[in-house]
C-alpha positions in Angstrom: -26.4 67.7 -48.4 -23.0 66.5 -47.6 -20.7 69.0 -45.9 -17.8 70.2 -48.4 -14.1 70.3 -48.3 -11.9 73.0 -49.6 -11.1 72.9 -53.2 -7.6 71.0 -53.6 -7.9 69.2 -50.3 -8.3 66.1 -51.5 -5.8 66.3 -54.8 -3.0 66.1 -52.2 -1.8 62.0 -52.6 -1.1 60.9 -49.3 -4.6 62.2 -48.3 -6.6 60.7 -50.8 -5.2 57.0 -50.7 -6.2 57.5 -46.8 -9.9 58.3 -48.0 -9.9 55.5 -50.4 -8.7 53.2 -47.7 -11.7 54.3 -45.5 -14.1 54.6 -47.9 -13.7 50.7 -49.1 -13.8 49.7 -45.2 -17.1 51.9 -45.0 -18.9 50.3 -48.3 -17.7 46.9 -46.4 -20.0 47.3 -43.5 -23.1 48.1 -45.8 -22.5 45.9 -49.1 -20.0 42.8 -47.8 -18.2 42.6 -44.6 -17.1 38.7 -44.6 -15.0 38.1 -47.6 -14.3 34.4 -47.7 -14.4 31.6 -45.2 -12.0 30.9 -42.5 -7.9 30.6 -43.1 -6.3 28.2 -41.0 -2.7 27.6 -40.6 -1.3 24.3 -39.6 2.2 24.0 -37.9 4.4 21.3 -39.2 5.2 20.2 -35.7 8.4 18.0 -37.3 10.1 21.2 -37.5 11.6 23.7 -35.4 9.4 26.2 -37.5 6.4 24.8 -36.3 7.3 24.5 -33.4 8.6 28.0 -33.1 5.4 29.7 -34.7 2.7 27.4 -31.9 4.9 28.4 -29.5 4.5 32.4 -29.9 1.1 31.8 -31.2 0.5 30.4 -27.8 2.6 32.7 -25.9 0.3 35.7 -27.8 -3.4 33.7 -26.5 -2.0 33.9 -23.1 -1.5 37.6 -23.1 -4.9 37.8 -24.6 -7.1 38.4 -21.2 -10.0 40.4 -22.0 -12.7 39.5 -24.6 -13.7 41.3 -28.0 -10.6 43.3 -30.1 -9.2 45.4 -27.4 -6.8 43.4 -25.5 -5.9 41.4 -28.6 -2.3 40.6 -28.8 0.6 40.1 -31.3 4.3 39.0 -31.0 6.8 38.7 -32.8 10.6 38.3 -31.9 13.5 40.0 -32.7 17.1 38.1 -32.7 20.1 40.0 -31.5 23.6 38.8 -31.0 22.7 39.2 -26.9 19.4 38.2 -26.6 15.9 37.3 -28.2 13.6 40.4 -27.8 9.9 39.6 -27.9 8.0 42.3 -29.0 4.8 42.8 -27.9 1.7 44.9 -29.4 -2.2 45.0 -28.3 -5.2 46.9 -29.8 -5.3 49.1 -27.2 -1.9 49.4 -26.2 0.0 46.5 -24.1 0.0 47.5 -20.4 3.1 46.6 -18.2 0.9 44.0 -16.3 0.9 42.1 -20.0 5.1 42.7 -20.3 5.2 41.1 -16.5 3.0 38.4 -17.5 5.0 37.4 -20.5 8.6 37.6 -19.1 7.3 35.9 -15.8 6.1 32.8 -18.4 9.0 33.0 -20.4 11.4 32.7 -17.4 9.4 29.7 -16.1 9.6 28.1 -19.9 13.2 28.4 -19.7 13.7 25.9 -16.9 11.5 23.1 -19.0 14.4 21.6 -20.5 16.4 20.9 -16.9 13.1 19.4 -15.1 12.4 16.1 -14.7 9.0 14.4 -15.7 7.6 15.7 -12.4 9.0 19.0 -12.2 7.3 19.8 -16.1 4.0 18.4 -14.4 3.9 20.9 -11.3 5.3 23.3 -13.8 2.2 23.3 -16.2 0.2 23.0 -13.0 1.4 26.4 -11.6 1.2 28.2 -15.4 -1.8 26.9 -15.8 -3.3 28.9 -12.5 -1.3 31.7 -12.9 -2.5 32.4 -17.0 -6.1 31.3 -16.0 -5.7 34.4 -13.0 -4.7 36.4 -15.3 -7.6 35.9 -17.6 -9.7 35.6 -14.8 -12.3 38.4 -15.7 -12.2 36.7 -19.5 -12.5 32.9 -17.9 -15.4 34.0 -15.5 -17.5 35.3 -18.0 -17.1 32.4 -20.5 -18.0 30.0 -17.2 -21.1 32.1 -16.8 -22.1 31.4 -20.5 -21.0 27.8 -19.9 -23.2 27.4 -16.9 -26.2 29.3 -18.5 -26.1 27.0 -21.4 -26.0 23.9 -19.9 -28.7 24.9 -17.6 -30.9 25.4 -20.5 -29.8 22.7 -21.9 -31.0 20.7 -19.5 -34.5 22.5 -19.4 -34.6 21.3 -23.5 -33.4 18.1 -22.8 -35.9 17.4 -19.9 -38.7 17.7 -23.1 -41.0 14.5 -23.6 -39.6 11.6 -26.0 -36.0 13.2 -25.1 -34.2 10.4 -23.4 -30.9 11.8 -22.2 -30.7 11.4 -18.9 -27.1 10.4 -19.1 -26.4 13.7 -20.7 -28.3 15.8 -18.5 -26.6 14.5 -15.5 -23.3 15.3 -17.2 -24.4 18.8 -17.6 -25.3 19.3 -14.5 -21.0 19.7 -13.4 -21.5 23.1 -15.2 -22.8 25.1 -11.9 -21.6 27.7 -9.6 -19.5 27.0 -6.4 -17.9 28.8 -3.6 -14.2 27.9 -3.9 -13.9 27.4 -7.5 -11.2 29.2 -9.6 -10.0 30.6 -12.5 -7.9 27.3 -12.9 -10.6 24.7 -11.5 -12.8 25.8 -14.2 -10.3 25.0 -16.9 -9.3 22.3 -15.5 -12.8 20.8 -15.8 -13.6 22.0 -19.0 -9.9 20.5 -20.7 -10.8 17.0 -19.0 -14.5 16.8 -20.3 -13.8 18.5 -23.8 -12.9 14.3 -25.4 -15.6 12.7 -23.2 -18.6 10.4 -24.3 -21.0 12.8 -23.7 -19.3 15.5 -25.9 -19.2 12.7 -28.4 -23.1 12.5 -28.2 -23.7 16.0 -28.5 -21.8 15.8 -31.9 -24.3 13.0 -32.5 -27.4 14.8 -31.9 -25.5 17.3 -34.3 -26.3 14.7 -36.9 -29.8 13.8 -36.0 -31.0 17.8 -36.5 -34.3 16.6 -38.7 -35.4 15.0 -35.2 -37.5 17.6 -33.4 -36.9 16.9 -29.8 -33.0 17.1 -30.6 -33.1 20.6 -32.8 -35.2 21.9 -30.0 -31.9 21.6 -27.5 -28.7 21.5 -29.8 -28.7 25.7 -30.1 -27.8 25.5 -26.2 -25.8 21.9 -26.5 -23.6 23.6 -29.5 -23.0 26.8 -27.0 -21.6 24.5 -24.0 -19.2 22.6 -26.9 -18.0 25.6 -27.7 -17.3 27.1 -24.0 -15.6 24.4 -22.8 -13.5 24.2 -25.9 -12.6 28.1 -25.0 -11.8 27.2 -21.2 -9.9 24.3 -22.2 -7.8 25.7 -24.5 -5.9 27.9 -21.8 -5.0 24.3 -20.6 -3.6 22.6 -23.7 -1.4 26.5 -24.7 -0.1 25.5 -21.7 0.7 21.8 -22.4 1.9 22.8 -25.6 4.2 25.8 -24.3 6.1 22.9 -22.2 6.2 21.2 -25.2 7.6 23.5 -27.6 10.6 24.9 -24.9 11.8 21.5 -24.6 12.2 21.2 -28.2 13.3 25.1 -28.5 15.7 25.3 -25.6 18.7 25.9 -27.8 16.8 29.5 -27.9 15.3 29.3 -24.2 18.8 28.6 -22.6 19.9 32.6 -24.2 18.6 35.4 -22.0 14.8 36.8 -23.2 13.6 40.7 -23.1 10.2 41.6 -23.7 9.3 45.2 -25.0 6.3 47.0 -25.6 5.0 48.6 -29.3 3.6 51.6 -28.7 0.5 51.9 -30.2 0.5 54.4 -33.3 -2.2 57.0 -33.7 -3.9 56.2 -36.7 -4.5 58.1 -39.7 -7.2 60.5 -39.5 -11.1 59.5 -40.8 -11.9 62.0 -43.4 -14.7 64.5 -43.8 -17.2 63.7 -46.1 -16.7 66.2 -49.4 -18.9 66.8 -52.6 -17.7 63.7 -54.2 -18.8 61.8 -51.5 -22.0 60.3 -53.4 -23.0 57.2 -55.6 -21.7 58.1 -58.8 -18.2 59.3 -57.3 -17.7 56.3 -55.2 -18.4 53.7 -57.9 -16.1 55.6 -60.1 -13.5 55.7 -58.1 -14.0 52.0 -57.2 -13.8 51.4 -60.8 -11.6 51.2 -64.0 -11.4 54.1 -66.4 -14.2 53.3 -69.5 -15.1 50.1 -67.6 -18.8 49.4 -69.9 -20.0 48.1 -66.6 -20.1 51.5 -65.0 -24.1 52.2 -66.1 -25.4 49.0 -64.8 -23.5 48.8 -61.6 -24.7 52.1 -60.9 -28.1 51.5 -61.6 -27.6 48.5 -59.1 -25.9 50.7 -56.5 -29.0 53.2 -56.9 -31.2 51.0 -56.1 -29.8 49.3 -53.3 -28.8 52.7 -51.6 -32.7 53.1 -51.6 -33.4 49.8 -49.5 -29.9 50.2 -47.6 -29.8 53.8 -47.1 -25.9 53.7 -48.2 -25.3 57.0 -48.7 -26.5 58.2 -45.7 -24.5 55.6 -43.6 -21.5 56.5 -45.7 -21.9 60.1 -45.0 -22.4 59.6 -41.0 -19.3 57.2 -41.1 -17.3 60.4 -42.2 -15.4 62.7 -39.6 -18.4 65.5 -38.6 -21.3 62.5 -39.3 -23.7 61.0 -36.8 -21.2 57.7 -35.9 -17.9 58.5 -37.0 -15.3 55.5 -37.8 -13.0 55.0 -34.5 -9.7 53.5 -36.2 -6.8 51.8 -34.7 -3.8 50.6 -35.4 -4.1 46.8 -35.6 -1.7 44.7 -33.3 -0.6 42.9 -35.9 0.2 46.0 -38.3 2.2 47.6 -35.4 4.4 44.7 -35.6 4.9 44.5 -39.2 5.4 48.6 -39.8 7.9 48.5 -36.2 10.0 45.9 -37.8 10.2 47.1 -41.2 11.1 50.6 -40.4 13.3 49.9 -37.4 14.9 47.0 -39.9 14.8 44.8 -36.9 16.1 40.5 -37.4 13.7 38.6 -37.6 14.5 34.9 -34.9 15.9 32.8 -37.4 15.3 34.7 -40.3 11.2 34.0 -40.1 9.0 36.9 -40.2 6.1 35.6 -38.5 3.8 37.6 -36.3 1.6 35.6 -33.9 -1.2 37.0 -32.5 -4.1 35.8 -29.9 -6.8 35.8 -32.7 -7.6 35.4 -36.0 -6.3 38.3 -38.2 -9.2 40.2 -40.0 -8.8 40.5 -44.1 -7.4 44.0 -43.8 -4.2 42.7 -41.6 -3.5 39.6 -43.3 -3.8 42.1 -46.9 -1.5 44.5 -45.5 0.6 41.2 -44.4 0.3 39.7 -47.7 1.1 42.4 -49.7 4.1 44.1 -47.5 7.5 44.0 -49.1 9.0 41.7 -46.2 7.1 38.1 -47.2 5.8 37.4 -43.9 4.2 33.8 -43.0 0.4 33.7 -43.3 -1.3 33.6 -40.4 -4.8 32.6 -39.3 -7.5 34.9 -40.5 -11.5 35.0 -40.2 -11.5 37.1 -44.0 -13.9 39.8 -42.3 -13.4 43.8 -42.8 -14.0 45.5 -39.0 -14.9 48.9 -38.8 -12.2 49.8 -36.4 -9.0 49.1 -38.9 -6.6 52.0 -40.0 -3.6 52.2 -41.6 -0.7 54.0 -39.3 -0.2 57.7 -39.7 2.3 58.9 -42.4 3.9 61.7 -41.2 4.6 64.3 -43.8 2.3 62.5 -45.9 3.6 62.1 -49.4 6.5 63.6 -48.5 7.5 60.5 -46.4 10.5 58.8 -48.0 8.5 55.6 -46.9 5.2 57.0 -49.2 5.9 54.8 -52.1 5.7 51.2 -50.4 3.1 52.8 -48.0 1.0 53.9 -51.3 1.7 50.4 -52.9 0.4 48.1 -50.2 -2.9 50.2 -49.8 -3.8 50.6 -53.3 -2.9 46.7 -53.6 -5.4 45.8 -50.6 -7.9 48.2 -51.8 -7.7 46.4 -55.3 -8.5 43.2 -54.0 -11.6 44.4 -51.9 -13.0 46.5 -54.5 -13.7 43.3 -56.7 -15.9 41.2 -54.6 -18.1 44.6 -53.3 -18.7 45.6 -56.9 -19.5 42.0 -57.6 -22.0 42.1 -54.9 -23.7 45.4 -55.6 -24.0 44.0 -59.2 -26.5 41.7 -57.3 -28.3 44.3 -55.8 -28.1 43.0 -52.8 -25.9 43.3 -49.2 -24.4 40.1 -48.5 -25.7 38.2 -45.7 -23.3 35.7 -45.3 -22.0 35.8 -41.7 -19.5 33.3 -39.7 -17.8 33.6 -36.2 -14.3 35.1 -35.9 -13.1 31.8 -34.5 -13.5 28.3 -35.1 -15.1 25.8 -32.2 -11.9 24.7 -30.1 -13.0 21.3 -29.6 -12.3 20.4 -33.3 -10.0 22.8 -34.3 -7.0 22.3 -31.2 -3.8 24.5 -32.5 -5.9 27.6 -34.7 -7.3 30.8 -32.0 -7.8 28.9 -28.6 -8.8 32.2 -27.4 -10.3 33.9 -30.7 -14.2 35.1 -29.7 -17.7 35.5 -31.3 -19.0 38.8 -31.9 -22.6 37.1 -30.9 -21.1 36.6 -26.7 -21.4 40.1 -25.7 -25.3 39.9 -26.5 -25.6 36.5 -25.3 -24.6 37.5 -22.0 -26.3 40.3 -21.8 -29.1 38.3 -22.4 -27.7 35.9 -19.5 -27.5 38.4 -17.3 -30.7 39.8 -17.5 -32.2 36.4 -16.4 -33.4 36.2 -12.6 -30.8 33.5 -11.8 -28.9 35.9 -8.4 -26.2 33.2 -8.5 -25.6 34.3 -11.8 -25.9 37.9 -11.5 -22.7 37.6 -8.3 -20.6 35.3 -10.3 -17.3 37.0 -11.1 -16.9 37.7 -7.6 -17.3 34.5 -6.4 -13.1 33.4 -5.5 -11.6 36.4 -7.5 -8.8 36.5 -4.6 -8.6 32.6 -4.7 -4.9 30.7 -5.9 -4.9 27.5 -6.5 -4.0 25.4 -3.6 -4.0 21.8 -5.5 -0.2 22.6 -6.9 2.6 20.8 -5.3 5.0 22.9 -6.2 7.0 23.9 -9.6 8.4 27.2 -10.8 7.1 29.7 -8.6 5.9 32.8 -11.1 
């Protein structure tokens, strides 16, 4: 039986919209997690916009060192009558090694607009070693998945009635080496990502009804897509040159950069007596809707496949594996403008940030009463979002917009889960949180797939020793190929 709440508990507002804002993002992991396909955003690069937007968006990927959702980073930037302020918010909290990172960039941008031809070109050369260092954990273990890959790779290609022997000797680049570095591997992968041999991989792509080439595309796909991550650290690069030479008008005023403290996030709930089928679809539902019976009948019966009530109930504050929320980056930016009522740099309320933003943020984006820009977004509910805190609950003066953007989000989740239990069935449909980099080059350069983790794991298990070391190998190597430029 589900533990119980004191009578009344839950007829205080403020406390149930927080329920009914978890209990969607619960039914979500069980019933339909991935509501739509990718959202991508294109800059119109002929104004200063654009220009403006790829140039934080960059800026945000840079900060973005780690992989998976913790050390996911947004920015947006604040104009005062002194200075720009770039505001800066992660997952987890932005450390003051990711504020020194950003100013030390933005300092170095700032001199773009007085260098010549070759002063840009050492300048890229030097921010290209000191973001890759920075990253360094993050680009060492996508080079290990890059050199795994291609190593099988090679093992499928090296099958009978396979003839690509040009293509296996191109592989065979991807190894380890004393002296390489966070840079060198970038390097490689940004001047490979356009080559022949990338072309012929997109080829086999094409030719999947041929055994021998299914048999080896899994692994060929995988090395695509790691040297279209390593590469993209090189072209935010090239692009941030780019844009300061068309922004330096902004560039040429003094830059801050402050941190967001990250907000605790309202509490999980404890499960209560109305935490069962009938309650939840109910709730999920219009008054007298005639659909009630049969979606209930359809929830029934895939709660006894799916076990969703007892999921539910151990998702719950007290249960077996308790919902951890955070406070989005993203959402730290929006609810620290809006209640500080900060400016906005030229009037554009656009918050960048290092990856695609899950349904939940873009919602609470779409539906906030400042109309900020749409942003990238993979349309997939995580089971770490949370709204802020409210303190005071209901007796916030800011309760009434707070209430309205909840219950709006909620409203446009509800439909497509109802519309999938009516098919008695979990959805299975499943894509990556970010796009391959070799054919998408402005959207996430940095965004990841939830499958990596595991398919290291799996690397690392392998009896390769090389393989095991790596990420030691250089760690407290520079780049020594740099002939000068903005020292950082």
């Amino acid at each position: 039986m589900p533990p119980t709440k004191k009578p009344g508990v839950r007829l205080v507002k403020y406390d149930r919209l927080v329920a009914r804002v978890f209990e969607v993002v619960m039914l979500a992991s069980f019933i339909r997690k991935v509501h739509g396909s990718h959202i991508t955003v294109q800059y119109d690069l002929t104004t200063t916009t654009g220009a403006r937007r790829r140039f934080l968006q960059n800026l945000a990927s840079l900060c973005d060192y780690g992989k998976g959702g913790p050390s996911t980073t947004a920015i947006c930037v604040e104009e005062r009558q002194d200075c720009y302020v770039a505001w800066v918010a992660s997952n987890k909290g932005a450390s003051p090694e990711v504020v020194a990172f950003l100013a030390s960039i933005l300092e170095a941008l700032r001199t773009a607009s007085a260098s010549n031809d070759q002063e840009r070109d050492n300048l890229e050369v030097n921010l290209v070693r000191v973001a890759a260092t920075f990253a360094r954990d993050r680009v060492f273990k996508e080079w290990k998945l890059l050199v795994k890959s291609a190593a099988r790779a090679r093992a499928a290609l090296n099958q009978p009635g396979d003839q690509a022997n040009d293509l296996i000797r191109w592989l065979e680049q991807f190894q380890i080496h004393r002296g390489q570095t966070p840079a060198s591997m970038c390097r490689l992968a940004y001047d490979v990502r356009h080559s022949q041999q990338m072309k012929t991989i997109e080829l086999r792509h094409s030719l999947l009804n041929e055994p021998s080439f299914a048999a080896s595309f899994t692994q060929l796909e995988r090395v695509t897509h790691m040297v279209g991550r390593l590469a993209a650290r090189v072209r935010a690069v090239k692009h941030l040159v780019d844009d300061a030479l068309r922004l330096e008008q902004y560039l040429g005023n003094p830059w801050v950069v402050s941190v967001v403290p990250a907000p605790e996030p309202a509490p999980v709930p404890e499960a209560d007596r109305n935490t069962k089928l009938p309650s939840i679809l109910r709730r999920m539902m219009e008054t007298d809707d005639p659909d009630y019976e049969r979606l209930l009948n359809c929830f029934k019966t895939l709660d006894k496949a799916c076990s969703i009530t007892d999921g539910i109930l151990s998702k719950h504050a007290g249960g077996e594996t308790p919902l951890k929320p955070i406070v989005h980056c993203e959402v730290q930016l929006v609810d620290h403008f809006h209640n500080q009522r900060l400016a906005f740099w030229e009037d554009d309320p656009y918050v960048a940030c290092s990856k695609p933003a899950c349904l939940l943020c873009r919602l609470y984006m779409k539906y906030h009463p400042i109309p900020f820009a749409e942003t990238d977004s993979h349309n997939k509910i995580p089971n770490n979002w949370g709204p802020a805190l409210l303190r005071d609950g209901d007796r916030n003066p800011r309760f009434a917009e707070y209430r309205d953007i909840l219950n709006a989000m909620i409203k446009d989740i509800r439909a497509p889960i109802l519309q999938q239990i009516g098919t008695v069935s979990p959805s299975s449909t499943f894509h990556a949180d970010s796009l391959d980099q070799i054919t998408r080059l402005d959207a996430d350069p940095f965004g990841y797939l939830e499958t990596d983790s595991a398919y290291l794991i799996d690397l690392e298990r392998n009896d390769d020793p090389e393989v095991h070391s790596f990420g030691s190998v250089s760690d407290d190597a520079s780049d020594t190929d740099s002939d000068g430029g903005a020292r950082l």
